[in-house]
Steps between C-alpha positions, in 0.01 A plus 500: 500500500226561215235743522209334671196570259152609587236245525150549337355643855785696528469678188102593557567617751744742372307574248194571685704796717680603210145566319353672844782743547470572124325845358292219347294336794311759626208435783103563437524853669161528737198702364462774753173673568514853719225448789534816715696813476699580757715840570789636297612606130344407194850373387553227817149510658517208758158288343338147603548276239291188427689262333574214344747270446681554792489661890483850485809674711370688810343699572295416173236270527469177229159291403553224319297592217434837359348391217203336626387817660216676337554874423213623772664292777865691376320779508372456883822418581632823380692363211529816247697415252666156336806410418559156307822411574788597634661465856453751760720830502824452704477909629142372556582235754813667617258874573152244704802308685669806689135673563407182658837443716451715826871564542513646142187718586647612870859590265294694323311704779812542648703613228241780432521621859846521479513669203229778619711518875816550288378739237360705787879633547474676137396797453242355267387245707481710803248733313283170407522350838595140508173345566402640158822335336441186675155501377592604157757206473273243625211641250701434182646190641191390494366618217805361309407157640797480739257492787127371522192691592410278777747299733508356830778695589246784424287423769772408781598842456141690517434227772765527736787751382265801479339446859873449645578812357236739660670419830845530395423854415340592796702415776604819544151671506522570833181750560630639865790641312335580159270750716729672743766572248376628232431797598289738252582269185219260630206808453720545157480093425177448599297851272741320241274225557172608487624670216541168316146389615325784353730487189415095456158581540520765214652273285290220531202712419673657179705224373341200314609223725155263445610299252843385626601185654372114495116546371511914531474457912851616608505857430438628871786236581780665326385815598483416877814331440677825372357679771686288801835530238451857512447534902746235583718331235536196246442228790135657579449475114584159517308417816185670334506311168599190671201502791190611213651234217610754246605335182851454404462726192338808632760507813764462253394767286407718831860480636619559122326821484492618843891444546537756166310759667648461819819523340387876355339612849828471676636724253229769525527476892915554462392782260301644770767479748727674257539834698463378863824538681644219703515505844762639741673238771157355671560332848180344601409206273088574532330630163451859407571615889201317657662279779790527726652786609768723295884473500428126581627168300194221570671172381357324194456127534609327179478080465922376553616160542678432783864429427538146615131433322538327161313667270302161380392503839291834403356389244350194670371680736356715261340240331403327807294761630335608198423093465354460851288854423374345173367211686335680739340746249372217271356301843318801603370561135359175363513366882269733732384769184414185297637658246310864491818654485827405317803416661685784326399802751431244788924472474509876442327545801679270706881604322427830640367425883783310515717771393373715754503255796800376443738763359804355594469142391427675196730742385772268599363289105387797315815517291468161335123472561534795220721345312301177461236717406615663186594130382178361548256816431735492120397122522122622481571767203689212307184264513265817432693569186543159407067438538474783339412560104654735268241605303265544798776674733544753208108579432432554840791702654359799333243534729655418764800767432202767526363320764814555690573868377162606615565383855842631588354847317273517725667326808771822437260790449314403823819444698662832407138704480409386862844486626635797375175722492328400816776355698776706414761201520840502351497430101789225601322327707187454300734392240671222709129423602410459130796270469447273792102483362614404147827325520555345846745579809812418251405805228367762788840421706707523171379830415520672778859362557622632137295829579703521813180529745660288769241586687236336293658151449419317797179618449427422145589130603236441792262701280558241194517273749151599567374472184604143487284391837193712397454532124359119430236574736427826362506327130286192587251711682458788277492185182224376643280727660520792202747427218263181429208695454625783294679265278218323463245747440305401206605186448 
């Protein structure tokens, strides 16, 4: 059989893909105009292109013709700069299409908790604290272009995650058992206190705060925020800056530098410590002898599982509680107070009554209620680093480092000068007291335990524990009522 030649059609038509899949036929590329500048690096910033000749690949937006726009209407439109031709910038479209895809964003928030929860096991990283390594991730991810400045994931997180995690913490603030035993660390815990009062106020006076924050206003914020961090612990930060609207930058840059001197204080207080013997075999479980009576073992209740209970079953109930107290708290908040006061301490409020009056139903969660709250309180440091700007983190942590020092100076020389010279109490337990003021019931519990006061660890929990129920009503009320003004003075 011959070979059956092309016909005339046949042969255009080969031509005509021959010629198209040829170097030589190359398409009219689209003339690109940048429109608005979005984040991320100079070398892939994700930009809206106007365009022409073609539909411009999201998240980029197209008009159908650039050229017939007149340079002042560009110019309104926030066009800065013009490029003639060319098509857009493959890293370009590849860096805007992950910021805008919420499961790349949530990977991202989640990788950089992870990362500051797993560093924390370093020697390195338990110096810095994870929250400060989660943050620290999230900031340069962010700065790098790997993760916006503003997402909706952002505000699920600050919406709901936040408030769910106030209760999760404070299921165990029990109030009846905070107060009968823990013995004399509570006078100890609560001079260490005042102590940070007085030392806040100090440093507000002293330290140029007027000028920080969105339009200069949030200076008393950060300080009122460090104030509940440094009766209670990183939640009552949280719960401060969340409830007065603290930008993302300045709470960034206040956990940044706080966490750093934090980090030094538990060395001087260890330092301190250095010549106090430990304790011999203590019996009773109450703090610094106050309580029961001597040569007796008081049992310590501590959250279990029950055997047959699977541990998913916990953690639902966890979250179901802390749900069903959210919804309360934010009924009762923009419900009956119309909104007068947030729904942040309203839950506070309520986590702890119900902690009280119902002790049992809640110790029985406590154990995953905490662990569900170190995910989602290193959820809220993720999105603070990742709001947060470089530049801005890095001019204002100065002041917020001294900010810082001067408080937990002064918090310490009125704890030991009253304790010590007026009360004659035990260096160790003003030093335990100090702890559970500036680090929570986890630091005051660990340091007694490693110092070998076995006496003093029970006690440095409910004291922390404490800290946690009172200090963002301490912070919010001592904000507003004096921080505000002497922040303000002269302004």
């Amino acid at each position: 059989m011959g070979r059956v030649l092309p016909s005339k059609s046949h042969a255009l038509v080969i031509t005509a893909l021959m010629i198209m899949t040829s170097d030589a036929f190359v398409p009219p590329r689209p003339r690109l105009m940048p429109i608005e500048h979005l984040t991320g690096p100079s070398i892939a910033r994700p930009t809206t292109y106007a365009t022409k000749g073609g539909p411009a690949p999201l998240p980029f937006r197209a008009i159908s013709d650039p050229a017939s726009f007149s340079t002042k209407r560009l110019a309104a439109m926030g066009c800065t700069q013009h490029v003639a031709s060319g098509a857009i910038p493959f890293t370009a479209t590849l860096m805007a299409s992950m910021q805008t895809s919420p499961w790349w964003v949530w990977s991202m928030l989640l990788l950089a908790s992870t990362t500051g929860v797993a560093a924390e096991r370093t020697k390195i990283g338990a110096a810095l604290s994870s929250p400060l390594i989660t943050m620290a991730v999230a900031l340069v991810a962010c700065n790098l272009g790997f993760l916006p400045s503003a997402a909706p994931a952002y505000t699920s997180v600050n919406k709901f995650l936040v408030p769910l995690a106030i209760p999760l913490l404070l299921l165990d603030a029990n109030l009846f058992k905070v107060l009968t035993q823990t013995g004399r660390l509570l006078r100890s815990f609560v001079l260490g206190s005042i102590g940070t009062v007085l030392g806040t106020l100090i440093a507000a006076w002293f330290v140029p705060l007027g000028s920080l924050g969105a339009a200069g206003k949030e200076g008393w914020m950060i300080a009122a925020a460090l104030a509940s961090r440094h009766i209670g612990g990183a939640v009552n930060f949280v719960a401060v800056s969340e409830t007065l609207g603290m930008s993302a930058e300045l709470t960034a840059a206040g956990i940044a530098a706080d966490n750093l001197v934090v980090s030094f204080y538990f060395g001087l207080l260890f330092w301190l410590a250095r010549d106090l013997e430990p304790e011999d075999e203590v019996l009773h479980a109450n703090g610094g002898g106050g309580g029961g009576p001597k040569g007796t073992r008081e049992p310590v209740e501590q959250a279990t599982w029950s055997a047959t209970e699977p541990p998913s079953l916990g953690y639902l109930k966890a979250l179901s509680l802390a749900s069903l107290l959210c919804m309360v708290g934010t009924w009762v908040s923009e419900g009956l107070l119309q909104g007068a006061i947030s729904s942040i301490p309203v839950i506070s409020l309520l986590s702890v009554a119900t902690a009280t009056l119902f002790p049992r139903a809640c110790s029985s969660v406590t154990e995953p209620a905490g662990h569900l709250a170190v995910i989602l309180m290193n959820l809220f440091f993720s999105v603070t680093g990742a709001q947060g700007k470089l530049s801005q983190v890095l001019v204002t942590a100065p002041r917020l480092f001294l900010l810082s020092a001067v408080q937990l100076v002064f918090h310490l020389t009125f704890l030991l000068g009253a304790g010590r010279g007026l009360l004659r109490l035990p260096l160790k337990e003003l030093l335990v007291a100090s702890n559970a003021n500036v680090g929570g019931p986890t630091t005051a519990a660990a340091m007694a335990g490693s110092k070998r006061w076995k006496s003093l660890v029970l006690p440095g929990i409910l004291t922390g524990i404490l800290g946690y129920a009172s200090a963002t009503f301490i912070g919010l009320a001592l904000g507003r009522s004096v921080l505000a003004k002497i922040v303000t003075r002269g302004v």
